[in-house]
Each structure stands twice: as C-alpha cells, then as structure tokens.
N, C-alpha and C positions, 0 to 999 in steps of 0.2 A: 504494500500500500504506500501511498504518495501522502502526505503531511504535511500542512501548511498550518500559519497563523494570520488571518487578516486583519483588515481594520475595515468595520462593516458599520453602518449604521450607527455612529461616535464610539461603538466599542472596538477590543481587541476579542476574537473570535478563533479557537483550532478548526479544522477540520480535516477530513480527506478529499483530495483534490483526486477525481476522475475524467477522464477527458476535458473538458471546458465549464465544469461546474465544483463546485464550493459546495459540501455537506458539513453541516457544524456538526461539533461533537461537544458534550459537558466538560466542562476542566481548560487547562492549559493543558499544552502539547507535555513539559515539565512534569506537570504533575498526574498525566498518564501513564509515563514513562516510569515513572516513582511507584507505581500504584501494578506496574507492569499488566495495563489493562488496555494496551495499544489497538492488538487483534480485535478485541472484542468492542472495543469502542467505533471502533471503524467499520465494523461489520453492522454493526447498528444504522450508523450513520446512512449507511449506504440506501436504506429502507427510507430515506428525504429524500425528496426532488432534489433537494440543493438551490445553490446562485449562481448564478453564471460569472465565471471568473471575471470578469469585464468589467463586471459593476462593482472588484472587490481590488484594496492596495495591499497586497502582500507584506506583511514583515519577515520579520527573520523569526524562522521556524519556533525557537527556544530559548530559552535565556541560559545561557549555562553556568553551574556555580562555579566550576573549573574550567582554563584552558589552557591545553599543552600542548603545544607545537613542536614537531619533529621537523630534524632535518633529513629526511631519507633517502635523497635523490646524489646521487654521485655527482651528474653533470652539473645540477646545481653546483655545488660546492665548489668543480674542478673552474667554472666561472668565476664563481665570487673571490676566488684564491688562485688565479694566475697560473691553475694546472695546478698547484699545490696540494691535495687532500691528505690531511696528516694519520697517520696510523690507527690513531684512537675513533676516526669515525668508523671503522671496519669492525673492528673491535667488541662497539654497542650502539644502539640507536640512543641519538642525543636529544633532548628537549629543551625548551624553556618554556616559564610561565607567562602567559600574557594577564592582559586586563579583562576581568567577566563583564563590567559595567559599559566596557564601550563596544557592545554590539553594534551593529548597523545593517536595517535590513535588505535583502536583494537588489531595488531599486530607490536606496535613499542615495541622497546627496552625501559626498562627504566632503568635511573642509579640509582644509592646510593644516597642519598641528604650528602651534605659533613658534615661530621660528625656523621653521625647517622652509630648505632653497631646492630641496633632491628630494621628490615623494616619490615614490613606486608601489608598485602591485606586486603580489605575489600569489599567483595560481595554485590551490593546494586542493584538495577534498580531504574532507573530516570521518571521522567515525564519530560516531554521539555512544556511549555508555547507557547498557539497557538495566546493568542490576549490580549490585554488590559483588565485589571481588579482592582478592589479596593474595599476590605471591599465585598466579596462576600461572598453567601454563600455558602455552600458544592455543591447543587443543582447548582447555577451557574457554582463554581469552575470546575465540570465536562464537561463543554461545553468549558472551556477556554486550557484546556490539548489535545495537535497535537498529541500526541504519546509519547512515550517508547523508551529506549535504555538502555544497561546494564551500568554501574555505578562502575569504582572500585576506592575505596577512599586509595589510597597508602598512608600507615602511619608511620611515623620513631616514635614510643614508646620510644625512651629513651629522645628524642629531645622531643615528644608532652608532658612526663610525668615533666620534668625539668622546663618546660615552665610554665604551669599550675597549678603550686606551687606558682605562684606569683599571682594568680589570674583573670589569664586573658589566653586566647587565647582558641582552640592549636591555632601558627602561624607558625613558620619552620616546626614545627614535622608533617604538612599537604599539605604545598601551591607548593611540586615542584615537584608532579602530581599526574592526574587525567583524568582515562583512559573512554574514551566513544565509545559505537558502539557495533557491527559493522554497525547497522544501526538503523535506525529509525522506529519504527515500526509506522502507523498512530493510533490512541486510538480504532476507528471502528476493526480496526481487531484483538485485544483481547476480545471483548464485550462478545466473548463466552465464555471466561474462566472468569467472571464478577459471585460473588457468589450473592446472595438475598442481603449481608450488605453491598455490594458495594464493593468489597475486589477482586481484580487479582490472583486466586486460579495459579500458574504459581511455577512449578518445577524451584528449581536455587542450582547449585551445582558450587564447587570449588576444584582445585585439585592443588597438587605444584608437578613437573615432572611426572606426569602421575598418581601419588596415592591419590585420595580423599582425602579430609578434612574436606571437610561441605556440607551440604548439608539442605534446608530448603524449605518451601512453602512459596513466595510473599503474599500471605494473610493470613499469623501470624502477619502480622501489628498490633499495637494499633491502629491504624486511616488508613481510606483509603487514596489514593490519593488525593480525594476529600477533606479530610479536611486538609491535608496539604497545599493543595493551597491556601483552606481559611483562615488559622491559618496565612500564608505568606503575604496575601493580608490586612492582618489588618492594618488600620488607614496607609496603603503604595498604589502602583500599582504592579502588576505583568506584565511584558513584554511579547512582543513575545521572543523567544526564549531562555529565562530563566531557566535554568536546576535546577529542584528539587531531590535531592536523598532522600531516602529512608530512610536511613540508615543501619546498615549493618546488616544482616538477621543472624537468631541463630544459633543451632547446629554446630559450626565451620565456621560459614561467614568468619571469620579472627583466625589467630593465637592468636592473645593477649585475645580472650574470650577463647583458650583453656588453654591457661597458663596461665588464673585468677582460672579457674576450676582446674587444678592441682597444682598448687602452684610450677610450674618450666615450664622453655622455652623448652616445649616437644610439637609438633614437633620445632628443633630450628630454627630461626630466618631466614629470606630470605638470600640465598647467592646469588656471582656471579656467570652466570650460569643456575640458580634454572629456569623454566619454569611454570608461573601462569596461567593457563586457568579457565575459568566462561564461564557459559551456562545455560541461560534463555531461558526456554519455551516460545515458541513462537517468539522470538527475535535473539538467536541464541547463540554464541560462541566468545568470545575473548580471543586473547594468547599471551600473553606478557613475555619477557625475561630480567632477572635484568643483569645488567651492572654494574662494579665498577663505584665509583661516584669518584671524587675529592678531595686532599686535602684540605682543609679549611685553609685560614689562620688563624691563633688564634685571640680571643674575647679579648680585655683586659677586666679586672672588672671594676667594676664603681669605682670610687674615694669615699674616705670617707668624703665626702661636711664637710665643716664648716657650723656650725649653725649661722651665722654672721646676724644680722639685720640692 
C-alpha cells in the first residue's frame, strides 16, 4: 500500500493513496505505524470513495522522532573525496544524526539556511522503522522496515565544510531541512524489485529546472537496507517510525560529488528560484522550490580564554 499525509479541508489528514484518489484513515500515518495497524487500516480505508488527489496538498508522509543518514554509496564518497575512500567506510556503514523538526514536505518551498552561499541536494531513499528492535540481525532487520519514501538531504557545503574542520559534526550545514514523500511506500510492495543480495534494484534520478543531473540504481549500495538497520540497532533500539536514509546515490545524486569530480562549482550552486525534482521507482516524484533564506545575525568568535589555574 501507498501512504500519504495531506492537508484537506484546514486539517492534516493520512490516508492511502490508490490511483488518483485520497482514502482517509483514523490517526496519523506515526501513530499507525506505533500501533502496527498499517494493513488493517488501509484495508478499511479502501471501503471510501476517497478524494481525488487534485483537490488535496501532500505533506511529508510522517514526522519522525529519529533520523539517521547513511553514507552507503561508494561513488558518492569517491566524488566528494577526490577518488579518496578511506578504509573505514568498507569496514561498516557510517551514519549521522540529522534534525526531526525540520521536515519538509514533497512539494514545499525550501529557503536558504542563513548564511550559507553553496546549497545542494542530495538524492537518497529512506527506510521508515515498523516496530521495536535491538542488536538485530540483517534477517531480522528486514521484518522491522514498514516501507520506503524518497529522502533529500538539503546540504549548505560551505556551512557543513567550515564546521567539520573542527572535528565534529556536519551540524548547521544539515539540520534546517529534510525533504520526505511523497508517500510511503509499504516494504511488501517493492519485494519485486528485491535483487538475490537483498539490494532494491529501483531507478532514482535528479534534475535542477527540468535538466538532469544524476541519475543512479538504489542497489549500488555497499549494504542493503537490511544491514543498515542492523548496523543502527547495535548495542541501541530502533523505533517505530525512525527514518533511515540511504545516503546519497552516485553519478550526480548531489552537486558537490560533481564539483569534487571537476575541481569547480559546474553545475553552480542552488539559487532562488532553481526547481529540485527526485523520482524513485516505485515510490514516485518530489519537487521542491529554493527560497531566499534570511539574514543571519553575525557569530562573534570565541574569546582568547586565559590559561588561569
């Protein structure tokens, strides 16, 4: 089944999306997922006429209490690092934590984060978390994933590269958004495009105003789903509705893998304006529009402390 969240009649509305209609279901998409009564809610639903998509603005599927982004893709990396990929990515799938609060859904706006000169996109699909888990393994892991939804990790480069000189983060150059949707796909209804190693063979391409830029296959992964969930669940719990990304897929998933590869901001930088769509087989299409952001007030530096004891 297909999962949506709208904006219907001044409310926020779940339901399941079937061809060009809208069926509401009771609850948030969240808190069926908590409740692990997705099936059955959906199969009800289905017994409504429904709305016609048309009449309805999509948000982003769920709200999620966690989110953890992987880097899983080689080609990415061997971009963003000058051919470099260092040992330790082979090793184990690597994460960071983003921000839950700045979702954004499939066709909103997003602004500039203030300050930042270099925005970018990053092409990923997610896994969403169906139930409680810990210290599982891949075989488990694969029973604990509700579904799929596309994943763009909006990234300010000049903000995440400044940051990460000090040895920690990204933290601004990531946290003020992170686009999800258009809907939820349930995991049962990719199972066909599921290769023998476990891998979601799925077409995903990106364009900025209408001209490609990337374009890759969801199973060029180093690791499938499956063992990212595992890798996630070490010595922790994974939740329901936990958002896993991907990380961001090769051949041009993002601008900054192509300006690692050329050694210049060609194509340049996201303006205001520019128009970002993504389109995952089997899941669908999102299109987001960049917005001027905000003046920043200025940062002072830190103080030069005395060494006093």
């Amino acid at each position: 089944m297909r999962f949506a969240t709208a904006r219907y009649d001044g409310a926020e509305v779940t339901g399941v999306v079937r061809d060009d209609r809208f069926h509401p279901v009771a609850g948030t998409l969240l808190e069926l997922v908590r409740a692990q009564r997705l099936p059955q809610a959906g199969a009800a639903a289905l017994a409504d006429p429904g709305i016609r998509l048309e009449n309805l603005q999509l948000r982003e599927p769920l709200q999620p209490p966690t989110i953890r982004d992987f880097v899983a893709f080689e080609e990415h990396v061997e971009g963003m690092t000058g051919g470099r990929v260092a040992p330790e990515w082979y090793a184990a799938p690597t994460f960071y934590f983003t921000n839950p609060y700045a979702i954004t859904g499939p066709f909103d706006d997003v602004a500039i984060p203030p300050g930042c000169r270099k925005l970018d996109f990053e092409l990923e699909v997610a896994a969403v978390i169906g139930r409680t888990g810990r210290d599982l393994t891949p075989e488990q892991a694969r029973e604990h994933i509700v579904g799929y939804t596309i994943f763009n990790d909006w990234s300010a480069r000049d903000l995440q590269s400044a940051e990460m000189k000090v040895g920690l983060g990204p933290a601004k150059g990531k946290d003020f958004a992170t686009t999800l949707g258009p809907v939820l796909v349930t995991a049962d209804e990719l199972d066909e495009h599921r290769d023998a190693d476990g891998f979601l063979r799925l077409r995903m391409s990106a364009s900025v105003n209408g001209e490609l830029i990337g374009h890759d296959l969801l199973s060029n992964m180093g690791w499938p789903f499956d063992e990212l969930v595992a890798y996630a669940s070490r010595g922790t719990e994974v939740r329901p509705g936990d958002v896993l990304g991907s990380g961001t897929c090769g051949n041009g998933g993002c601008l900054g893998e192509l300006w690692g590869r050329a050694d210049r901001a060609d194509p340049p930088a996201l303006r205001p304006g520019d128009v970002v769509e993504m389109t995952v087989e089997g899941i669908g299409t999102i299109r987001n529009r960049v917005t001027a952001g905000t003046d920043p007030p200025p940062v002072r530096p830190a103080r030069k402390r005395p060494r006093d004891r």
